[in-house]
C-alpha positions as CSV (number, residue, x, y, z in Angstrom):
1,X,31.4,45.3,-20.6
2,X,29.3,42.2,-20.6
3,X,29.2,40.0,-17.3
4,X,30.3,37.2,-16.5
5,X,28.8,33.6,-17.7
6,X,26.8,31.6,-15.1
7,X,26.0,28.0,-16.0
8,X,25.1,25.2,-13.3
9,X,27.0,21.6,-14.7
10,X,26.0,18.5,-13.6
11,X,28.0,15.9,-12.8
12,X,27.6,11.8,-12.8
13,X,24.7,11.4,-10.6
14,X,25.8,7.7,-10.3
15,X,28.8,8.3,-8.9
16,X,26.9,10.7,-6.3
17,X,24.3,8.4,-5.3
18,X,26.9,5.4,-4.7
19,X,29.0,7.8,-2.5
20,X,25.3,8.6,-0.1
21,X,24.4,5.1,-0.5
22,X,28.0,4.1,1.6
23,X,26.2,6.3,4.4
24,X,22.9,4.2,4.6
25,X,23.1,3.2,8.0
26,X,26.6,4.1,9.1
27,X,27.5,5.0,12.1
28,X,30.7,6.7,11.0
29,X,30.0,10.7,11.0
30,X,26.2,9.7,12.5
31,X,24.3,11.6,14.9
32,X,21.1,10.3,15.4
33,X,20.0,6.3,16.1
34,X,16.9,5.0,15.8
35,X,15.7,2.2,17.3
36,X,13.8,0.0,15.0
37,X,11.2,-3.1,15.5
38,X,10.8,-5.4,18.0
39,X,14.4,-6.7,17.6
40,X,15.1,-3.6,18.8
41,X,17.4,-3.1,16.0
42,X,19.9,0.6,15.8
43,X,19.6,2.0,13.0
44,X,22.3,5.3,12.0
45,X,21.7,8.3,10.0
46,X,22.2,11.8,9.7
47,X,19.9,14.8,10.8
48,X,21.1,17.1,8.0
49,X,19.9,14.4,5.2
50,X,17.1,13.3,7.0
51,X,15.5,16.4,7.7
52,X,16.4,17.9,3.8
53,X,14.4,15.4,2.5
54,X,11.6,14.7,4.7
55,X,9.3,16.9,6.4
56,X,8.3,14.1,8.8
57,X,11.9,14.2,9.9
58,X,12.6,17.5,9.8
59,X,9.9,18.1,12.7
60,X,10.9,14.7,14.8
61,X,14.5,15.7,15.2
62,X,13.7,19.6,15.3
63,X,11.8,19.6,18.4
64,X,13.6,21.6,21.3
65,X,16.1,22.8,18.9
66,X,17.0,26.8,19.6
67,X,14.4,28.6,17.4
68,X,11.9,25.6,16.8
69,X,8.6,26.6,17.7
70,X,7.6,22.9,19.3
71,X,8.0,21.8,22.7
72,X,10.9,20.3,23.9
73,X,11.4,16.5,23.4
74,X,12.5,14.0,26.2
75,X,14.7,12.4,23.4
76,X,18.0,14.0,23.2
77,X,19.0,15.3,19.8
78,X,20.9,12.2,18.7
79,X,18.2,9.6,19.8
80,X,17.5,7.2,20.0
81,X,14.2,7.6,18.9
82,X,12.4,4.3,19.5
83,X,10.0,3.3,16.3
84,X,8.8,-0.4,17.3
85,X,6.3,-0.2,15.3
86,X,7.9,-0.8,11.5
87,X,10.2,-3.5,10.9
88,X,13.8,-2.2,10.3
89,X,14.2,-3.8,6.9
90,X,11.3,-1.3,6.1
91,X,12.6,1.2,7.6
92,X,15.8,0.9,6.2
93,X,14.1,0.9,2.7
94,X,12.8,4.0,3.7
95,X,16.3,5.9,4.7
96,X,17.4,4.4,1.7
97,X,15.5,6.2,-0.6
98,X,16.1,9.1,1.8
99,X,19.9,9.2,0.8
100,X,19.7,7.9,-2.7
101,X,16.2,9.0,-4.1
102,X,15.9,4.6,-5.4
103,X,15.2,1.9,-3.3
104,X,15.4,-1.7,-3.3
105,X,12.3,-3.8,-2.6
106,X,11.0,-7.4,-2.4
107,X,7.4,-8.3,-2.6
108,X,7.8,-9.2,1.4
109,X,8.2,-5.3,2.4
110,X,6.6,-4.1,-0.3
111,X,2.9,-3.3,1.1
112,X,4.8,-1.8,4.5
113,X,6.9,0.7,2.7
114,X,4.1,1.9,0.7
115,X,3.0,2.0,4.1
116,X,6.0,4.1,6.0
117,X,6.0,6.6,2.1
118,X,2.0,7.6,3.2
119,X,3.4,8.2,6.7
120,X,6.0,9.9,5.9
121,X,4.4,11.6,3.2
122,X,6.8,10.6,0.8
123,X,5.0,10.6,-2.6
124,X,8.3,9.7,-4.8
125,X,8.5,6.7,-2.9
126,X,5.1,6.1,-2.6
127,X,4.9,5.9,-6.3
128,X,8.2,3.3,-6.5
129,X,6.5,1.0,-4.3
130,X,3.0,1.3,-6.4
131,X,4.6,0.7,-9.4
132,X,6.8,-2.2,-7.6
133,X,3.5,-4.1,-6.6
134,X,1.5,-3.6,-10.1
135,X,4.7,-5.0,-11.9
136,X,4.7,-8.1,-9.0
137,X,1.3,-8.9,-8.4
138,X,0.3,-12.3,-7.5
139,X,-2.9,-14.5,-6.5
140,X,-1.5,-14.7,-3.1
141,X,-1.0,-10.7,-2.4
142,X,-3.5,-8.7,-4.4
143,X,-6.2,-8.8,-2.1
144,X,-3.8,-7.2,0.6
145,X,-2.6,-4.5,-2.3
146,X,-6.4,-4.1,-2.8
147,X,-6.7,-3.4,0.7
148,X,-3.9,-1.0,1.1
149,X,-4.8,0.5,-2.4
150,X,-8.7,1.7,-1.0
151,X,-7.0,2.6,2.3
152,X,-4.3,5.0,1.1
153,X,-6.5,6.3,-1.3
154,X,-3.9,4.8,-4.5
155,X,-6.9,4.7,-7.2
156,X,-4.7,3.6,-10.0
157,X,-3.2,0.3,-8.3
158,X,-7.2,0.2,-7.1
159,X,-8.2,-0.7,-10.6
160,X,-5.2,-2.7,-11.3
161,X,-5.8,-4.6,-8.3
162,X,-9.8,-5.0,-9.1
163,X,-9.0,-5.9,-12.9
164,X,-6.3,-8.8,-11.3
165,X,-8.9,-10.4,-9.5
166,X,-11.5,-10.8,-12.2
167,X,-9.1,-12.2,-14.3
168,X,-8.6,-15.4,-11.6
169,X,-11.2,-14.6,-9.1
170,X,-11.2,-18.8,-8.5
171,X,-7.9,-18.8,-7.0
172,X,-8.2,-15.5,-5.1
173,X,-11.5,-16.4,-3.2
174,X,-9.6,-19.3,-1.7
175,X,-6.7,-17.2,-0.5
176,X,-6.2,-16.1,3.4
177,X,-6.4,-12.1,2.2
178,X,-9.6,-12.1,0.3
179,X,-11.2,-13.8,4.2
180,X,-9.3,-10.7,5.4
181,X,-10.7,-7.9,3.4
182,X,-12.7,-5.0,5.1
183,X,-16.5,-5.2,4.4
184,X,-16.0,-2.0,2.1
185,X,-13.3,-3.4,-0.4
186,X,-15.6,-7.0,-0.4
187,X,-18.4,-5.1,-1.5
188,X,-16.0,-3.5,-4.4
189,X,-15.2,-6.5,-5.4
190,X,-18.6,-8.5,-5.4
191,X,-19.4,-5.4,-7.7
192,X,-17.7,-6.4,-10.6
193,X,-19.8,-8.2,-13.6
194,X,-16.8,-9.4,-14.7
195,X,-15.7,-12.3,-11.9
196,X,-14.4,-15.3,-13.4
197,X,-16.1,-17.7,-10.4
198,X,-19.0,-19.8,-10.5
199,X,-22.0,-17.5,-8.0
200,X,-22.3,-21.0,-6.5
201,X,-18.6,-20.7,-5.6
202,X,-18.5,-17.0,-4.9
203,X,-21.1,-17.6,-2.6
204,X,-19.5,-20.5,-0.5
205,X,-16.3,-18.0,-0.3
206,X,-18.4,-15.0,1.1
207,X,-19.6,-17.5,3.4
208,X,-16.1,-18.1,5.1
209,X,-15.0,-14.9,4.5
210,X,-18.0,-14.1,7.4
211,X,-16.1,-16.2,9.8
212,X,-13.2,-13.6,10.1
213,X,-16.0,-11.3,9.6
214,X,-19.2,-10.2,11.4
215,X,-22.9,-11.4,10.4
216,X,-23.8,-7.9,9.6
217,X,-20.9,-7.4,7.1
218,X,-21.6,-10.6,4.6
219,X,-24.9,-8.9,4.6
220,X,-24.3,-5.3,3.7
221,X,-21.4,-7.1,1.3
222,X,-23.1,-9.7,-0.4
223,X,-26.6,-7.1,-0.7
224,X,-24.0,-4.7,-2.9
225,X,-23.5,-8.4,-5.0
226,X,-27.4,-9.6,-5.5
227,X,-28.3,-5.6,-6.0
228,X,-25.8,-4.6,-8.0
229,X,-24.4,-1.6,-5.6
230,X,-27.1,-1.9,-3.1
231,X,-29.3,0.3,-5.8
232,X,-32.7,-1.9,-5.2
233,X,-32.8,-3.1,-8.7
234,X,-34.5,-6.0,-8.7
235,X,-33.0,-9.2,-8.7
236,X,-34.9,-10.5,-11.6
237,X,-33.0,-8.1,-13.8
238,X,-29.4,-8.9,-12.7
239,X,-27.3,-10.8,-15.2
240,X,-25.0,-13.5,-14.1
241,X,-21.1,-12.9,-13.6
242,X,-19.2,-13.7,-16.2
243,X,-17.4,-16.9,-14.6
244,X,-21.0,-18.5,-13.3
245,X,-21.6,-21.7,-15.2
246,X,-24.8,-21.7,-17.5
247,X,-28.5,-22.7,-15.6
248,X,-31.6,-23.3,-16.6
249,X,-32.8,-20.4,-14.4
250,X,-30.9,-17.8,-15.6
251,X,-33.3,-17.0,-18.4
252,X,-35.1,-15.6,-16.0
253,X,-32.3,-13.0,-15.1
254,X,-32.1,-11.5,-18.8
255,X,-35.5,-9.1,-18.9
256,X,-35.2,-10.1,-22.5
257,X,-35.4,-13.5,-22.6
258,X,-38.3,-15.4,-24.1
């Protein structure tokens, strides 16, 4: 006698996801609050979801539970766990994508939920919001994606990031984030052959870039520039970037000039 048929169907995911999305923040059938940024914003959910889908959560709101192995937490099971730290439209992103596996984004929250994914170690939603900021970049952010690209180790919107700047490195220099970046990423950038700034120019922005800086980082940074990844070549041999306007004296920086 043959045995019975087993077969898993699947139903309309959309209809699924718009049912959990009516639960975002909630506080029908909730029991745990957060409180969120400094407007001390609540913020509802529910342990079961939270703690499925994120491992993060699942040891927050499992401490001092009967059989968890860590200490017991001053914070009562249902909160409220205070997180003044993130802004609650970020961290409603996050819960979000928590319930429905999407989440909606804007180029203002952007950068802090690919912040909150790392934290959470949420790589699905790490790679929404990578994706999000390649498809949006703009003159005025990619320095600060640059930033958060070397930081959280995101090599791909790295090189995205590096390849948006050489294409308008004139407008970048002047922006507030490129006088913010870290000595480290500078120095990546001033690596590039491929800047579409006059030196003269590049210079003068390294230049105020040192007043948010430190003496000793426009040195190491703009040392990586003249030596081509601080390998001692000698200057002699460098070739110009590709935006620097056309000199008499740059004959002398092709070895094969007559």
């Amino acid at each position: 006698m043959a045995g019975p048929c087993l077969a898993r169907l699947q139903g309309e995911a959309a209809a699924f996801t718009a049912a959990l999305r009516t639960l975002v923040n909630n506080p029908q059938f909730s029991d745990v609050t957060f409180v969120v940024g400094r407007e001390q914003q609540k913020v509802f959910a529910h342990r079961c979801v939270l703690a499925c889908r994120c491992q993060a959560f699942r040891g927050m709101l499992g401490q001092g539970l009967a059989g968890s192995e860590d200490p017991p937490s001053s914070v009562p099971p249902q909160g409220p766990f205070i997180l003044g730290n993130v802004q609650p439209e970020v961290f409603l992103a996050v819960i979000e994508f928590l319930y429905t596996n999407s989440v909606t984004l804007n180029s203002h929250i952007a950068l802090e939920v690919l912040t909150s994914s790392v934290e959470y170690g949420l790589q699905d939603l790490c790679k929404l919001c990578v994706k999000f900021i390649k498809d949006t970049l703009s003159v005025e952010q990619v320095c600060e994606a640059l930033q958060a690209a070397v930081t959280y180790g995101q090599a791909d919107l790295q090189q995205h990031c590096l390849a948006f700047i050489e294409g308008c490195t004139a407008a970048v220099v002047r922006t507030q984030g490129f006088h913010e970046l870290s000595d480290v990423v500078l120095a990546q950038v001033l690596r590039s052959d491929r800047l579409a700034v006059d030196e003269l120019d590049l210079v003068q922005a390294v230049r105020e870039w040192a007043h948010v800086s430190s003496v000793e980082s426009i040195a190491a940074a703009w040392r990586s520039h003249a030596l081509r990844k601080g390998s001692g070549v000698p200057s002699r041999l460098c070739r110009p970037r590709r935006g620097t306007r056309p000199r008499d004296h740059h004959r002398h920086l092709d070895p094969h000039a007559k």
